[in-house]
C-alpha positions as CSV (number, residue, x, y, z in Angstrom):
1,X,21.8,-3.1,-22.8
2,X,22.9,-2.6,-26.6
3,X,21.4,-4.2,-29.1
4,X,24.0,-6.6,-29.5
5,X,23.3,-7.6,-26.1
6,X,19.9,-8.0,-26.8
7,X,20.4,-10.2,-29.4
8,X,22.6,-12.4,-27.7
9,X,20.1,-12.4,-24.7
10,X,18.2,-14.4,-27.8
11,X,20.4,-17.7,-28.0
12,X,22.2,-17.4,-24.7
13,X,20.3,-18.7,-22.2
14,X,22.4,-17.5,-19.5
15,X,22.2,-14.4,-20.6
16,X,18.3,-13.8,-21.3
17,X,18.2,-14.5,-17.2
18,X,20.7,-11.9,-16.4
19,X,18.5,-9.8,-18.8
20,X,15.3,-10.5,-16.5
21,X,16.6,-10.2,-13.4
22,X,18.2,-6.3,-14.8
23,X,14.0,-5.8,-15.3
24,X,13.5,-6.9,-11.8
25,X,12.3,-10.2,-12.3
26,X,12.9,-13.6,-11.0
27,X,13.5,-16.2,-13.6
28,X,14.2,-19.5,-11.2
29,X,11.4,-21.6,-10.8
30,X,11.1,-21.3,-7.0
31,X,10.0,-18.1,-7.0
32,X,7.2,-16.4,-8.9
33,X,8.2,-14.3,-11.7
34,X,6.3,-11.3,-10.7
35,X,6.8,-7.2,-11.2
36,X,6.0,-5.1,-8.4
37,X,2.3,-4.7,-7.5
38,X,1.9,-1.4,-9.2
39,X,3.1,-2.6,-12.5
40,X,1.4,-6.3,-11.8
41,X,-2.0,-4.1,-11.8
42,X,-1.6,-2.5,-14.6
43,X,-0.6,-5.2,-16.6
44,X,-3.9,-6.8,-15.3
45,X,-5.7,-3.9,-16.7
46,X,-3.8,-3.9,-20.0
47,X,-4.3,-7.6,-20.6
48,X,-7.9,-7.2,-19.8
49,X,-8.3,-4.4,-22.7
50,X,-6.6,-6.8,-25.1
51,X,-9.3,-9.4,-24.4
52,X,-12.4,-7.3,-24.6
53,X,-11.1,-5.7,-27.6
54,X,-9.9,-8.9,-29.1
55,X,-13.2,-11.0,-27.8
56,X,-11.7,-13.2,-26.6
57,X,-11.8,-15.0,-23.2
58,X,-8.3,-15.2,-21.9
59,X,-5.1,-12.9,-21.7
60,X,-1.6,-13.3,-20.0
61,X,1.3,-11.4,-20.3
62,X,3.9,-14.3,-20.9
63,X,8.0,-13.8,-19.8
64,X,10.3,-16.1,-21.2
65,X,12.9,-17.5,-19.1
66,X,15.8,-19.9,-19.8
67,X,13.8,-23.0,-18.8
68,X,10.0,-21.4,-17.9
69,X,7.0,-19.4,-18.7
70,X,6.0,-17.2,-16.4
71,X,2.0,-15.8,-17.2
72,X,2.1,-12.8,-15.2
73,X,-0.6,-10.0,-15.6
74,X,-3.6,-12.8,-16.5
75,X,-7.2,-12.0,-17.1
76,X,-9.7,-15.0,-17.4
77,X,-7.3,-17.5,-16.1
78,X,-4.6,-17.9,-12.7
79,X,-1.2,-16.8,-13.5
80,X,0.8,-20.3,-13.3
81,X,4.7,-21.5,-14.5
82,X,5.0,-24.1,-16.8
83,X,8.3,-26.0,-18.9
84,X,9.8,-23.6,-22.0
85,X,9.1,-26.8,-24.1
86,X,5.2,-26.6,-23.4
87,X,5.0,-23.0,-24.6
88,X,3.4,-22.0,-27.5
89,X,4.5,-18.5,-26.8
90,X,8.4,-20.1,-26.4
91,X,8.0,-20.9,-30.2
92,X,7.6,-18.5,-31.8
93,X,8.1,-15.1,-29.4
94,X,11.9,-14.4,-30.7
95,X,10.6,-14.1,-34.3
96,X,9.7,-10.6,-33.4
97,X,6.7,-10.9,-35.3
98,X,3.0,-11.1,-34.8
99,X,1.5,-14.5,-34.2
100,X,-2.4,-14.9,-35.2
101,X,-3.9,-18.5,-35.9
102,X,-7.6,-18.9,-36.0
103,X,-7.3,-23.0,-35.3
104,X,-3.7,-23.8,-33.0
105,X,-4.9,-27.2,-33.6
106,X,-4.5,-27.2,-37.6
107,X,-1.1,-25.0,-37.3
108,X,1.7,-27.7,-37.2
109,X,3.7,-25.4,-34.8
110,X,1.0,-25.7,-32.4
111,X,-1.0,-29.1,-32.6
112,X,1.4,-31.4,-30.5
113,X,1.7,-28.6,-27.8
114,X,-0.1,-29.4,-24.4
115,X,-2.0,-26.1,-24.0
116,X,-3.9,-27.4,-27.2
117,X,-4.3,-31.0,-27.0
118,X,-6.0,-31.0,-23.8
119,X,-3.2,-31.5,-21.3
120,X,-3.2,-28.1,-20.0
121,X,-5.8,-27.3,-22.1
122,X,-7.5,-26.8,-25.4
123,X,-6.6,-23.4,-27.2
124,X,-7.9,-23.0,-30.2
125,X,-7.5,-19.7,-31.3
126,X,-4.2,-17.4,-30.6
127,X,-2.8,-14.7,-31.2
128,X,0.7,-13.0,-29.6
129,X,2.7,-10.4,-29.7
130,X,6.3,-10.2,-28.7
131,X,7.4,-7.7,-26.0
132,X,10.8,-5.6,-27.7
133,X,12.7,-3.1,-26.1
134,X,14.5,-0.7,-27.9
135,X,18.0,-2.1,-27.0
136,X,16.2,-5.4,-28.8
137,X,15.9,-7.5,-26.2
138,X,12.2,-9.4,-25.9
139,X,11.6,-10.5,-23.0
140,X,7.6,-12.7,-24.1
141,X,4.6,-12.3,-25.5
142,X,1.2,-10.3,-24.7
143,X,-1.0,-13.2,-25.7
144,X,-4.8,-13.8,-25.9
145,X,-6.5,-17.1,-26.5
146,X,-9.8,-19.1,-26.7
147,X,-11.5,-22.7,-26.6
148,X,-13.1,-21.5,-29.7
149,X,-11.6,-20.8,-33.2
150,X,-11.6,-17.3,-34.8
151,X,-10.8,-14.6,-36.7
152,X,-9.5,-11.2,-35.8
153,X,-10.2,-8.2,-37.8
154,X,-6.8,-6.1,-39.0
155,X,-8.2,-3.2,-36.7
156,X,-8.1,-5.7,-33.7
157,X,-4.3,-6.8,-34.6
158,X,-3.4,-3.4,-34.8
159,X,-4.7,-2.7,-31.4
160,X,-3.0,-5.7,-29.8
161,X,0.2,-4.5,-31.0
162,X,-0.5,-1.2,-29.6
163,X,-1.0,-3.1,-26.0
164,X,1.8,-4.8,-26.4
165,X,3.9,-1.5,-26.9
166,X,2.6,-0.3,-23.6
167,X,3.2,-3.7,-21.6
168,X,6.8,-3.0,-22.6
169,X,6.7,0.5,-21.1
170,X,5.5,-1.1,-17.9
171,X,8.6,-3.8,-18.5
172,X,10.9,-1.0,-18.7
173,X,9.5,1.2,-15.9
174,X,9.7,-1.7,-13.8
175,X,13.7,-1.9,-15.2
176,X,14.3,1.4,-13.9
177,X,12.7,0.9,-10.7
178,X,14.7,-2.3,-10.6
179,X,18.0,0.1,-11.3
180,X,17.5,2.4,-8.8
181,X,16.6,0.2,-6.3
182,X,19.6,-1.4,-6.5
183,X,21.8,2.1,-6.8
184,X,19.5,2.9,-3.6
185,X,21.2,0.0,-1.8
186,X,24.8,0.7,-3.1
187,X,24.4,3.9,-1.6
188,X,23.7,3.1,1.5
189,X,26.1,0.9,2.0
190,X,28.6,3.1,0.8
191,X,26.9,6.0,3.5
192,X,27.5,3.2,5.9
193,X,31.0,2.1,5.1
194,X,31.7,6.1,4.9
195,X,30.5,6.8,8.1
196,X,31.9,4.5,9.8
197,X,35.6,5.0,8.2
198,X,35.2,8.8,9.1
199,X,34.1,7.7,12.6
200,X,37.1,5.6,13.3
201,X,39.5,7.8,11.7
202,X,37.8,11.0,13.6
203,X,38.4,8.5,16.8
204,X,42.3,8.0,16.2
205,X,42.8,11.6,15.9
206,X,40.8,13.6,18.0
207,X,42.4,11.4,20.8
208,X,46.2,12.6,20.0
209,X,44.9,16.1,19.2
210,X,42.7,17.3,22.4
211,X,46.2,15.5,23.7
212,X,48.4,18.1,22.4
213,X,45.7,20.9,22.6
214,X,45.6,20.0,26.7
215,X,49.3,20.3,26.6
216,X,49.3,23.6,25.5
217,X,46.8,24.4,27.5
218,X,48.5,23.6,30.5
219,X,52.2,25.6,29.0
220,X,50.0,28.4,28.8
221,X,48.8,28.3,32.2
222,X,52.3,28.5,33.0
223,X,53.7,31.2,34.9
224,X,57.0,31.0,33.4
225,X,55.5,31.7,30.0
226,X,55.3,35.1,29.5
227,X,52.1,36.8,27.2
228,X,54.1,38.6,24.3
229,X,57.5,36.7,24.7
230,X,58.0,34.0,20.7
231,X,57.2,31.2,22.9
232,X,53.8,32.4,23.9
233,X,53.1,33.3,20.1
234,X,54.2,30.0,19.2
235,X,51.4,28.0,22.1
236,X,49.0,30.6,20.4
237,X,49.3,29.5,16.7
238,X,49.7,25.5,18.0
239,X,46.4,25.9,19.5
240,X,44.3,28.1,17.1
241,X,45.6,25.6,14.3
242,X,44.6,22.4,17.1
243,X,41.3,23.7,17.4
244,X,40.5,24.5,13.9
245,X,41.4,20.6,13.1
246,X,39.5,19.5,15.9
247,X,36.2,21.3,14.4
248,X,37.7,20.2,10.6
249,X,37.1,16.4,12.2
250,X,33.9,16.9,13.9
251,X,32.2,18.5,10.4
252,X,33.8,15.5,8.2
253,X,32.1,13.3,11.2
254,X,28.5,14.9,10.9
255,X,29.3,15.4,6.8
256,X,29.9,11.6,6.6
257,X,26.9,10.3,8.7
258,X,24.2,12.2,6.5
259,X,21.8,9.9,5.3
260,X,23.3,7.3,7.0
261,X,20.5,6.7,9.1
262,X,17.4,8.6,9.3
263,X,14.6,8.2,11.0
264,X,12.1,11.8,10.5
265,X,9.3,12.4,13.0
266,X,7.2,15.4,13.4
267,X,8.8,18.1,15.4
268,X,8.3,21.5,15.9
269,X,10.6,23.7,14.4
270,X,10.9,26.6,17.4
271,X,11.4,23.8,19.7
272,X,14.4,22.6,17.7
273,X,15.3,26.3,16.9
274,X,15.1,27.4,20.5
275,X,18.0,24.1,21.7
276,X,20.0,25.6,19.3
277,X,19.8,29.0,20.2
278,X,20.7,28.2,23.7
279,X,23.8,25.5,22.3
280,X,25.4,28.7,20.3
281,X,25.0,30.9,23.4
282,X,23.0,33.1,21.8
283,X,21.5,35.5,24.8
284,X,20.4,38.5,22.7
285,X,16.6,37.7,22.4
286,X,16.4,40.2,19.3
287,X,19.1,38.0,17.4
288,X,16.8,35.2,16.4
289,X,13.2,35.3,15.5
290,X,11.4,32.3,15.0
291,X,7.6,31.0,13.6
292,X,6.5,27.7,14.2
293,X,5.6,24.8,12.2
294,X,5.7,21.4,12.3
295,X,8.6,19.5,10.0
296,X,8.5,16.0,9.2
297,X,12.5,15.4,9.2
298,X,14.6,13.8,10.9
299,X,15.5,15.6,14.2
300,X,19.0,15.4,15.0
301,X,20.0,16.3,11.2
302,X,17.2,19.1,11.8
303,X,19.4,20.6,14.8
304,X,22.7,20.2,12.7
305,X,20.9,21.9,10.2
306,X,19.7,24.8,11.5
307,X,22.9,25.1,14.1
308,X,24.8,25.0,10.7
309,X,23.2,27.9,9.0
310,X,22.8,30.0,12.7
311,X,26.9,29.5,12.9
312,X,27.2,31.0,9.5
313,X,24.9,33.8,9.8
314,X,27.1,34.4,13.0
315,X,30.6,33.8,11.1
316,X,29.8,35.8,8.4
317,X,27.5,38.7,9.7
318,X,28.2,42.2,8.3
319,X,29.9,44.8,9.8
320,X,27.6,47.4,9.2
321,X,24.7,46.5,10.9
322,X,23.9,44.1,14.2
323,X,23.0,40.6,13.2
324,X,19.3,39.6,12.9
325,X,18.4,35.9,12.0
326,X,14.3,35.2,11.2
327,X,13.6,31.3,11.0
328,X,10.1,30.8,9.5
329,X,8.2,28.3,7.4
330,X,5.4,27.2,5.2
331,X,3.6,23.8,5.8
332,X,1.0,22.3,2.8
333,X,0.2,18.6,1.5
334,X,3.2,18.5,-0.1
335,X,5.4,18.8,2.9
336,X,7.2,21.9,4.4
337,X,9.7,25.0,3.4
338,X,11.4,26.6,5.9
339,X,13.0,29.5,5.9
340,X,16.8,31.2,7.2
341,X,17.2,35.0,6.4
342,X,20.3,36.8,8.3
343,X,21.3,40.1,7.4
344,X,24.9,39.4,6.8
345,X,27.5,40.0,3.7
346,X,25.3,37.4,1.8
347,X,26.7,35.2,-1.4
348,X,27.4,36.7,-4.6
349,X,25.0,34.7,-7.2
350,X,28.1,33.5,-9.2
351,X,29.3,31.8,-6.2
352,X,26.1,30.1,-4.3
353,X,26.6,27.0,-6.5
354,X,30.0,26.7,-5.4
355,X,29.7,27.3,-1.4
356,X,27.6,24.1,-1.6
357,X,30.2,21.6,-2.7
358,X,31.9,19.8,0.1
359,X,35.2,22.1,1.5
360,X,34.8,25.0,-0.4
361,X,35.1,28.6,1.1
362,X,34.8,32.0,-0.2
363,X,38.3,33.3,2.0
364,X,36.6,36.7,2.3
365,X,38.2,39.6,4.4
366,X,37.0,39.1,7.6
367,X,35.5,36.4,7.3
368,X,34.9,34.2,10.2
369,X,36.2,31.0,11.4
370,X,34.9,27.7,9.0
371,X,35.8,24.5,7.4
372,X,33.6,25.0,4.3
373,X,31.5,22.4,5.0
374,X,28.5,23.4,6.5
375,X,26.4,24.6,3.8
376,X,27.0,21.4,1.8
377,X,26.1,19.0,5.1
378,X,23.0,21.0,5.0
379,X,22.3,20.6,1.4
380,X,23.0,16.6,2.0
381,X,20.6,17.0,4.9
382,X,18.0,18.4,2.3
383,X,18.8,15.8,-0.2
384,X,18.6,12.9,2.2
385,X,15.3,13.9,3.3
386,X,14.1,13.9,-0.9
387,X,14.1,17.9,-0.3
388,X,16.6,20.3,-1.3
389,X,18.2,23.7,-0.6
390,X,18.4,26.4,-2.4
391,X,20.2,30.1,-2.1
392,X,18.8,33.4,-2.6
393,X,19.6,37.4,-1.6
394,X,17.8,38.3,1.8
395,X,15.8,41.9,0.7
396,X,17.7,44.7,2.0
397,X,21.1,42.3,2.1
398,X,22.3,39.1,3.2
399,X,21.3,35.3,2.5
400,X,18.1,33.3,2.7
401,X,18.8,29.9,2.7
402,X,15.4,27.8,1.9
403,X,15.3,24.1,2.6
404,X,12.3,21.9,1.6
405,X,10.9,18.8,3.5
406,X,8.7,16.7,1.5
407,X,5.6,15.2,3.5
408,X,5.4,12.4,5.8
409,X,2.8,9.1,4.5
């Protein structure tokens, strides 16, 4: 919000609502006006220092609505709504300045006003400080009060001011929680609305497509089509270009569904290892090597994950030596790292940033078959999760691919 919005936020009323509910907060009357309960207890803890350092009794942290005040963050008193008329804060709060009065009931602004002629009750002294942001918007007060009148020292003003500061910080952290919550929910949706697009367009055209690819199965099975003859060459190219789609639609599939819908539990990482191995047909027991620990992920995007990576060791091995791939891992209070090392041709450094992005292959002489899309469902994988992958240079030659999976609380 600029600061032009801000200061509209002061005379629209419409708009200072908005405003709120952008920090999080409910301004209807209904519902409580009320931060989340982290921020709620530590604007209980600040007003609580303003009291003791004011001497005073009685603190609330007050948020100005269109029709209401809302005390939230109290300390000597409940947190309670009343009418925008009755405020005292509601007077004076878009001043932007300081408020002290040793005797409400002597300060014309004040005398008439409900929480001082004993209707709601009898405040005497008061002091308040409006809440600004930097975009200028305020928001209400931090206020302290008593039945009793007094003076506050210059010290103890400055102080107040300086709580006031860090009430707003709470304000705004709760903003940006606000902010992403709500991105949080966009996304999800959109993961949702993406997933199932991809899975109804996958639908339509795998149908047509194993279709043909049947076809041509059957023409080659044909014992009037001789191997060699253009005709033959022809089926050949139709069905290596068939297939290659068919695999293109089933890695936009698991691409697209990333995210969508996880649900981690604790699983063993040879166990998933070892499924995989035995999908990929891998017989060789010197291929893979494996060590054990437990990951707190979710487990079907943990097997896409790791058959991902064990394809591309496969696709891209080196020529030069037979292909060894070691799966291992680290566990600690902050989750797990696991490890994939193969001994293939590896990724130049220049171009490990790039092999992540979503269709992007390197087209390297002999490379193997791929839709350049594997790497970057795994990196999604890593990022649903809250982890991440990362790329690095296997000593000796080829690629470790290192994938972190925060803790489970």
């Amino acid at each position: 919000m600029s600061r032009a919005q801000g200061q509209l936020a002061f005379t629209n009323e419409a708009s200072r609502d908005v405003a709120l509910l952008e920090y999080g907060l409910d301004p209807s009357r209904d519902s409580p006006l009320l931060p989340n309960a982290a921020v709620l207890s530590a604007l209980q803890n600040l007003v609580r220092l303003a009291t003791e350092l004011c001497g005073v009794p009685f603190g609330v942290v007050n948020i100005i609505s269109a029709h209401y005040q809302h005390q939230i963050g109290a300390w000597g008193v409940e947190p309670g709504v009343c009418s925008r008329d009755d405020s005292m804060c509601a007077k004076v709060f878009l001043s932007r300045e300081k408020t002290v009065v040793s005797d409400a009931s002597r300060d014309p602004r004040f005398a008439d006003s409900p929480f001082v002629t004993g209707e709601i009750g009898k405040v005497r002294f008061y002091a308040s400080v409006p809440l600004q942001t930097e975009s200028g918007f305020v928001p209400g007060t931090l206020c302290v009060f008593s039945d009793a009148p007094k003076e506050l020292r210059p010290e103890q003003v400055g102080m107040l001011e300086v709580l006031a500061k860090q009430v707003v910080e709470l304000l705004e952290l709760q903003h940006r929680t606000a902010q992403l919550d709500r991105t949080y929910s966009e996304l999800k949706e959109s993961n949702a609305k993406l997933a199932g697009f991809a899975g109804r367009v996958s639908h339509d055209l795998r149908i047509p497509l194993t279709t043909i690819l049947g076809y041509v199965e059957l023409v080659e099975d044909d014992p009037d089509v001789q191997s060699g003859t253009v005709a033959a060459k022809y089926l050949d190219k139709i069905g290596a270009s068939g297939r290659r789609m068919l695999a293109m639609l089933e890695d936009v599939l698991s691409y697209s569904r990333v995210g969508g819908g996880i649900q981690p539990v604790y699983s063993s990482l040879k166990e998933v290892t070892d499924e995989v191995v035995r999908d990929l047909g891998i017989e060789d027991d010197d291929v893979v090597e494996v060590q054990d620990v437990t990951v707190y992920a979710d487990r079907g995007q943990l097997r896409t994950l790791l058959q991902n990576l064990m394809t591309n060791a496969m696709n891209y091995r080196s020529p030069e030596r037979d292909l060894r791939i070691r799966i291992s891992g680290v566990t600690n209070y902050h989750g797990a790292t696991i490890y994939v090392a193969d001994n293939g041709k590896g990724i130049a450094p220049e171009d490990r940033g790039k092999v992540l992005e979503p269709l992007v292959r390197l087209r390297r002489p002999g490379d193997g078959p791929g839709t350049g899309l594997g790497l970057a469902t795994c990196s999604s994988i890593a990022k649903a999760h809250g982890g991440e992958l990362t790329l690095s240079e296997t000593p000796g030659g080829g690629l470790t691919v290192t994938v972190t999976f925060p803790a489970g609380y």
